[in-house]
C-alpha positions as CSV (number, residue, x, y, z in Angstrom):
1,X,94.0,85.4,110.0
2,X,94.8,88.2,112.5
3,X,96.9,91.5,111.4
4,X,100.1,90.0,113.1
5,X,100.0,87.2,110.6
6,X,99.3,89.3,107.8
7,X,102.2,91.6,108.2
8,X,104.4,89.0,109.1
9,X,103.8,87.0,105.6
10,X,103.8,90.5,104.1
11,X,107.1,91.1,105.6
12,X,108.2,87.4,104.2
13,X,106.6,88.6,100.8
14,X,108.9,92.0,100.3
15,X,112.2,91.9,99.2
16,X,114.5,94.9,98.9
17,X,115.1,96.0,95.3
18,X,111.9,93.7,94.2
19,X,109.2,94.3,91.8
20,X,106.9,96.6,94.0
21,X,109.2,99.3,95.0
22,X,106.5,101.5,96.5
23,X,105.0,102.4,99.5
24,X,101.6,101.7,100.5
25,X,99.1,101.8,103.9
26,X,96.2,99.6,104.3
27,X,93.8,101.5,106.7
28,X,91.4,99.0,108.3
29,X,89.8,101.8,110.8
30,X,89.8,100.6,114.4
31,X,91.4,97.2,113.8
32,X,95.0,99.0,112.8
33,X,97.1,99.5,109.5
34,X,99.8,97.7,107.2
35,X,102.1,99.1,106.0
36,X,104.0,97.8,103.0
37,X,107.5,99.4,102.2
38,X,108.6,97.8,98.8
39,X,111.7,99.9,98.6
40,X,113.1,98.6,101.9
41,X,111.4,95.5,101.9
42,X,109.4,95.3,104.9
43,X,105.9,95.4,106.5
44,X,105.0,96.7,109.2
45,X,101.7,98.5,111.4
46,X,103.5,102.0,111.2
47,X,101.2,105.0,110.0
48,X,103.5,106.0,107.8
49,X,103.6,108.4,104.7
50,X,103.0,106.8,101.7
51,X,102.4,106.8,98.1
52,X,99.0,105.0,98.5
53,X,96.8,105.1,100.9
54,X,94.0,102.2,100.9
55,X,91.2,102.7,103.0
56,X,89.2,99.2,103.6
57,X,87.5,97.6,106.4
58,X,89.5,94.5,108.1
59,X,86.7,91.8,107.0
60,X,86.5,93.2,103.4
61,X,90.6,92.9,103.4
62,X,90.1,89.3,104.6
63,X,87.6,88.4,101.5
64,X,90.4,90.2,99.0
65,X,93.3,88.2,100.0
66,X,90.9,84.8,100.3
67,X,89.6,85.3,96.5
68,X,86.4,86.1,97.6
69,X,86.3,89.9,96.8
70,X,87.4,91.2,93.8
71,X,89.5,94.4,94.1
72,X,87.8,96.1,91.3
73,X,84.6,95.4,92.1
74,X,85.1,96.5,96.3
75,X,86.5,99.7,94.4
76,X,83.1,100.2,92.3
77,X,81.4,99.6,94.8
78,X,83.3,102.0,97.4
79,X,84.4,99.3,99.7
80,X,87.7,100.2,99.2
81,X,88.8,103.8,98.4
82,X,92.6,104.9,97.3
83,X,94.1,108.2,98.4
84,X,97.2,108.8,96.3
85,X,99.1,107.4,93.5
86,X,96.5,105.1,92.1
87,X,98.8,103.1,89.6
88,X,100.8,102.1,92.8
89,X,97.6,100.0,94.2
90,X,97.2,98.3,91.1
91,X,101.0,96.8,91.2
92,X,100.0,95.5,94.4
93,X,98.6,92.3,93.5
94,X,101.9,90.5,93.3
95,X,102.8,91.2,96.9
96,X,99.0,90.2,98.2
97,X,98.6,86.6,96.1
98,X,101.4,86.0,98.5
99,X,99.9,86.5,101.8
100,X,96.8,83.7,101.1
């Protein structure tokens, strides 16, 4: 799955007024960012301010949404790294079981 088709079902995912009403940035490095705005309901590529920033590289982000990665365990083991509002990364598991 490219980034295109990931921010387009993340776009699909997010609804206005929904259960994750934050804002959060995936960083994958070179291969771009998504960015999920829960409190307008929209994804997008934008590097845009936001309450979490999660720093991860595209091919570990690819194992996380297929089940193959746990998201604690990448964290222990510093695969993925949150700058920000931690508690905002851990509500994020509703919006991502819908991108698979």
């Amino acid at each position: 799955m490219d980034l295109a088709t990931v921010t387009s079902k993340a776009d699909d995912a997010l609804q206005p007024g929904g259960d994750f009403d934050k804002k959060v940035k995936f960083d994958f490095g070179d291969d771009g960012k998504l960015f999920l705005d829960g409190v307008n309901g929209k994804a997008s590529n934008e590097d845009a301010d936001a309450d979490a920033v999660i720093t991860v590289d595209w091919e570990d982000f690819q194992k996380l949404l297929a089940g193959q990665l746990d998201p604690t365990m990448a964290f222990m083991q510093g695969k993925l790294k949150v700058a920000g509002d931690m508690s905002v990364a851990m509500k994020l598991q509703s919006v991502l079981s819908k991108l698979t």
